[in-house]
FILUM-371376 format. One record per residue (C-alpha): residue in three letters; x, y negated, z negated. Coordinates in steps of 0.05 Angstrom, whole numbers, padded with zeros to 5 digits, always signed. Example, Ala and Ser with C-alpha at 12.3 -4.5 7.8 and 13.67 -1.06 7.14 Angstrom:
<rs>
ALA+00246+00090-00156
SER+00273+00021-00143
</rs>
This chain:
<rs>
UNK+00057-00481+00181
UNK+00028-00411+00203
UNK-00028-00412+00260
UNK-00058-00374+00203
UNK-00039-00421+00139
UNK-00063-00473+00192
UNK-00122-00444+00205
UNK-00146-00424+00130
UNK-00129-00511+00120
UNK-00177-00522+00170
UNK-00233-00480+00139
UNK-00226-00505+00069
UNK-00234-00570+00099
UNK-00304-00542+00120
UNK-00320-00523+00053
UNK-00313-00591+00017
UNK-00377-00607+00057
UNK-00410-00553+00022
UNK-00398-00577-00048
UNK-00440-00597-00096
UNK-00494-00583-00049
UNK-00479-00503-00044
UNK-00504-00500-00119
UNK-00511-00450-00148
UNK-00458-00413-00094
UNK-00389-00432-00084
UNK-00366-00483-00029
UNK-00349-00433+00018
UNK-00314-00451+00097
UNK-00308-00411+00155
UNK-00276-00410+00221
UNK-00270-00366+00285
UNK-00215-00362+00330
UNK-00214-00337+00394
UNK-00150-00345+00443
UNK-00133-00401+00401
UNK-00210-00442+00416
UNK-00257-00450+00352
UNK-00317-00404+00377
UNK-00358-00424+00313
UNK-00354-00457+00244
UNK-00399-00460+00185
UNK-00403-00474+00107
UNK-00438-00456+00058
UNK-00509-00498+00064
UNK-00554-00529+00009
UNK-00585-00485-00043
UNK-00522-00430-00026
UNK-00557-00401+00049
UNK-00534-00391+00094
UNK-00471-00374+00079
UNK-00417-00396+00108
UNK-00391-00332+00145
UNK-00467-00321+00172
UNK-00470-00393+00200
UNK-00401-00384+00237
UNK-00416-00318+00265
UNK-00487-00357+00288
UNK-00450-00410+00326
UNK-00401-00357+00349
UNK-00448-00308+00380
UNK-00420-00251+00431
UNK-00353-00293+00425
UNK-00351-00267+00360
UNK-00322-00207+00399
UNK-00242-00192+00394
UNK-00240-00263+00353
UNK-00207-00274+00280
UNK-00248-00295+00224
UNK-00219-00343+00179
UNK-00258-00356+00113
UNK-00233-00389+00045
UNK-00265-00340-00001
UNK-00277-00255+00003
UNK-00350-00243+00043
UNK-00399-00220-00005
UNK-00414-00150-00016
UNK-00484-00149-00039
UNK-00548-00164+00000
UNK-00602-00204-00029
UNK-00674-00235-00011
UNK-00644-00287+00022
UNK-00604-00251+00072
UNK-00555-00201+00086
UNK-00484-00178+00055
UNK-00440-00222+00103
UNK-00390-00165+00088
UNK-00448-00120+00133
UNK-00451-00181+00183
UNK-00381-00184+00197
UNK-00376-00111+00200
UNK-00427-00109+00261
UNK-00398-00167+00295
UNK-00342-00148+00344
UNK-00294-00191+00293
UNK-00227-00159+00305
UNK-00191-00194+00245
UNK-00204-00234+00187
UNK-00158-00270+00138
UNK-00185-00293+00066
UNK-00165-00347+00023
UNK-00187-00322-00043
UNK-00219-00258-00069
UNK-00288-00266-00101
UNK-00287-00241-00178
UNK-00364-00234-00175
UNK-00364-00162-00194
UNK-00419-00158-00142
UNK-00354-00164-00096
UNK-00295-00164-00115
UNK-00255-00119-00070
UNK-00314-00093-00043
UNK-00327-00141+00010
UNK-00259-00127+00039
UNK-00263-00059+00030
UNK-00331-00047+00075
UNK-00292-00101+00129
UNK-00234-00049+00133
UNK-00280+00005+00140
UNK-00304-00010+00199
UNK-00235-00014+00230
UNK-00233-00089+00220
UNK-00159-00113+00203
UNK-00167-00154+00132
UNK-00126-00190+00086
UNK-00129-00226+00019
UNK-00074-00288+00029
UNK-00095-00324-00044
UNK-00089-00396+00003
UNK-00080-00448-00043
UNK-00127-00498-00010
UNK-00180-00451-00010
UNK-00172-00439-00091
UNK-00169-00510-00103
UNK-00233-00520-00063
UNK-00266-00465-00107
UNK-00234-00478-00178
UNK-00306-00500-00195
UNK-00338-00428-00179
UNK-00271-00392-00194
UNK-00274-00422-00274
UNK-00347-00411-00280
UNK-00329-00347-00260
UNK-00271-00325-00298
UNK-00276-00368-00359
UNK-00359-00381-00360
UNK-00349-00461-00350
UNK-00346-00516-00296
UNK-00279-00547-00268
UNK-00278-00613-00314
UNK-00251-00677-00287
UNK-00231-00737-00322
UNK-00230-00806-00297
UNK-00197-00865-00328
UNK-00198-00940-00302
UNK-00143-00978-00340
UNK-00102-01031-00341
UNK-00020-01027-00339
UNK-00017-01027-00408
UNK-00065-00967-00422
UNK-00130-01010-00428
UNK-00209-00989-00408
UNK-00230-01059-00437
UNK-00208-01123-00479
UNK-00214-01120-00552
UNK-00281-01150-00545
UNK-00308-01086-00505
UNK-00313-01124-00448
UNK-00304-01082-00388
UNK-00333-01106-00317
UNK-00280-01089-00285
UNK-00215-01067-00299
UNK-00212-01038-00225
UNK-00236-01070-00150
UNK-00278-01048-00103
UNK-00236-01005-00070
UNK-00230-00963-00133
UNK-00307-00962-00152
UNK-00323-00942-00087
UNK-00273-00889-00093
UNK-00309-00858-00160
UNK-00373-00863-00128
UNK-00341-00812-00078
UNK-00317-00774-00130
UNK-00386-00766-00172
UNK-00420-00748-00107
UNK-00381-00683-00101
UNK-00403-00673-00172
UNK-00455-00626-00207
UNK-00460-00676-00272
UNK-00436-00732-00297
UNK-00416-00746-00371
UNK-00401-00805-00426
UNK-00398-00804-00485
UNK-00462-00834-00530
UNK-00420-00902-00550
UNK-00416-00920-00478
UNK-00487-00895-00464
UNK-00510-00940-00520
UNK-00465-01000-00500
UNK-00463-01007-00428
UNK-00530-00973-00404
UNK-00495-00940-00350
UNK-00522-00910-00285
UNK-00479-00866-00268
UNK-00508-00852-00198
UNK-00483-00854-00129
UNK-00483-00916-00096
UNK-00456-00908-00037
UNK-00489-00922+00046
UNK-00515-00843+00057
UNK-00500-00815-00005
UNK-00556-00840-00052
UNK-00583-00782-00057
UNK-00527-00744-00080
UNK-00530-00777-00157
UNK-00501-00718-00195
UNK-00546-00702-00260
UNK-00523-00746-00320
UNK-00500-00709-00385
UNK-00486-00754-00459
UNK-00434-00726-00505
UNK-00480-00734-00568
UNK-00514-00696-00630
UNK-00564-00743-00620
UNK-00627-00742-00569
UNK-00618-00763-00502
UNK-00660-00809-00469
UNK-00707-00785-00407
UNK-00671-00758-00350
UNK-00603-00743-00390
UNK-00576-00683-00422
UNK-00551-00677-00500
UNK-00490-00633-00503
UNK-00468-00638-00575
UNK-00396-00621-00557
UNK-00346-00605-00507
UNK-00345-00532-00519
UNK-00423-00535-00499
UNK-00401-00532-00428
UNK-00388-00461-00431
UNK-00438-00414-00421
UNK-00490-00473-00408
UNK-00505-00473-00339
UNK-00488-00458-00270
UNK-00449-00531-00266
UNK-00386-00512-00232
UNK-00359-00589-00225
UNK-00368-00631-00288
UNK-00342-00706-00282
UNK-00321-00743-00347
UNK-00324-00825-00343
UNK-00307-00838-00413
UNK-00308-00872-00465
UNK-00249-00862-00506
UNK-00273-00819-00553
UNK-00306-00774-00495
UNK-00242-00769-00461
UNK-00212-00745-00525
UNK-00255-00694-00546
UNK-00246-00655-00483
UNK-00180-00660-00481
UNK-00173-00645-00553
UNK-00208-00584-00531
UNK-00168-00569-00471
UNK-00217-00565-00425
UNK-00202-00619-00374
UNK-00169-00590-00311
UNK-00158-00649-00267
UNK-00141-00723-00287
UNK-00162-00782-00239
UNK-00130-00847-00262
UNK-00139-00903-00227
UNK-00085-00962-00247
UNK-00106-01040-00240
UNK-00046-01092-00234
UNK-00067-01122-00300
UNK-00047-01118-00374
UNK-00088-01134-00416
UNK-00050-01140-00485
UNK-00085-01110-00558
UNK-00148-01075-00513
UNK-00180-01015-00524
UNK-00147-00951-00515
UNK-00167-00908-00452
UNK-00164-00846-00499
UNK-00177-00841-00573
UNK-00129-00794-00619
UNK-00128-00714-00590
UNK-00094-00683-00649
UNK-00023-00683-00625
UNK+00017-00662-00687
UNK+00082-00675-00653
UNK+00107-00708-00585
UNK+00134-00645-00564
UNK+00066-00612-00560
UNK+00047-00676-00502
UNK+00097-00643-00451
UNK+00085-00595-00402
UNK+00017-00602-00394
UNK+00003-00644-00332
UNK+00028-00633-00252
UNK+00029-00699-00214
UNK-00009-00684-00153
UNK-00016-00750-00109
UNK-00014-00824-00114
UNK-00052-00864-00072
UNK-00072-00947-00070
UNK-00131-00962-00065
UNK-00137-01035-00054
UNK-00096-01074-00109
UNK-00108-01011-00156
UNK-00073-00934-00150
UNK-00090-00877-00162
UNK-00050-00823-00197
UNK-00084-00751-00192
UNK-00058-00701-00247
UNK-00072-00625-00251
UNK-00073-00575-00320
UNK-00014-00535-00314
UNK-00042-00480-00346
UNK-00124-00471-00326
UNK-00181-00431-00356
</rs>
């Protein structure tokens, strides 16, 4: 790996503190480098300031001077009430060199933060780092395609089961696993199921992990119905776009939940986490998506990573094709 590649890794590891909390700016990390030392380091902060470049260059100081600036996602053009165009900041700060992960397509931006970098004699470069874009497929979709990165998580037996015939349920996965999707919801904007497992197992669908309480996403029902106090209707899948500024949406099921988004294509990332059990004549993880022919199943899905978690594994898939 290039000091650079390894240097953009180490600054999109900065900004997956930033998410959810940066809502409703993207996760952003920054580093800079000076003779090889970290001078100063910063991500985006809660409520989206300060930003991630203005809390590096803070740390940083007069270091800042001669140093590279490594940062997952192109500094913003455009100055607002809240502070400065980092673009400006970086422009006035003795940087010598910065290298970007991804280019911002806020119009606000796009192109233009790099283009006020280089003229102030700054050497800059758009790399398109794939750890930074993964880090920011939640901004990048609400972006470009007006929705939130959509996650679906399945618990299920060998055989394809989320519960015996009877509906019961509690649990198909250990602790190891739970505790795992309680990581997962807590870098989550919302939450969804669909109204039959609202109705049926009263779910919580909060965070209950030691520090983390507090970082319950907000909890969304797939239903035409009302939803009771503190949850959100949204009458269908396709209500995601154009909704809100939710840039990470986390789907726990039921069946018929699962299959309506993925009926609709709009599920980007697939988190299923395997028990050692089979169950025999349970209920399906996923309800009928409309397939008219097994051809159309293929090609779809990139395995990602497997990892055990306990007794249980995990196997993390990714939409070939996103947007």
């Amino acid at each position: 790996m290039s000091d650079d590649a390894r240097w953009l890794a180490a600054a999109a590891s900065l900004a997956a503190r930033a998410r959810p909390l940066s809502r409703p700016n993207p996760a952003v990390g920054a580093l800079i480098v000076k003779d090889g030392v970290v001078v100063g380091r910063g991500w985006t902060q809660a409520g989206g300031r300060p930003h991630a470049e203005a809390a590096a260059l803070a740390e940083a100081g007069s270091r800042a001077a001669g140093a590279a600036l490594y940062v997952t996602l192109e500094p913003c053009a455009h100055a607002s009430p809240r502070g400065p165009a980092c673009a400006d900041l970086i422009a006035a700060s003795g940087i010598s060199r910065i290298v970007i992960g991804c280019e911002d397509p806020d119009p606000r931006t796009a192109g233009q933060g790099l283009a006020r970098i280089r003229a102030a004699g700054i050497a800059a470069e758009i790399v398109r780092f794939a750890a930074a874009e993964r880090n920011l497929a939640g901004y990048l979709l609400r972006r470009r395609a007006s929705r939130p990165h959509v996650t679906l998580k399945l618990a299920l037996s060998l055989d394809g089961a989320i519960a015996l015939a009877s509906g019961e349920s509690r649990w198909i996965t250990g602790e190891a696993a739970r505790a795992h999707t309680h990581a997962m919801r807590a870098r989550a904007d919302a939450i969804l199921v669909g109204g039959k497992t609202l109705r049926a197992d009263a779910p919580r669908l909060d965070v209950r992990l030691p520090g983390l309480e507090a970082r319950s996403p907000e909890r969304w029902v797939l239903t035409r119905g009302a939803a009771p106090d503190g949850w959100r209707a949204l009458p269908s899948p396709q209500a995601i776009i154009d909704s809100s500024e939710t840039q990470y949406l986390f789907v726990e099921g039921g069946a018929g939940a699962a299959a309506a988004f993925l009926a609709a294509d709009l599920v980007d990332r697939l988190l299923l986490y395997r028990a050692p059990i089979i169950v025999g004549g349970g209920r399906p993880g996923i309800a009928d998506i409309g397939l008219a022919s097994l051809p159309e199943a293929h090609g779809r899905w990139r395995f990602d990573e497997r990892r055990q978690l306990g007794s249980d594994t995990l196997e993390v898939y990714t939409r070939v094709q996103s947007g």
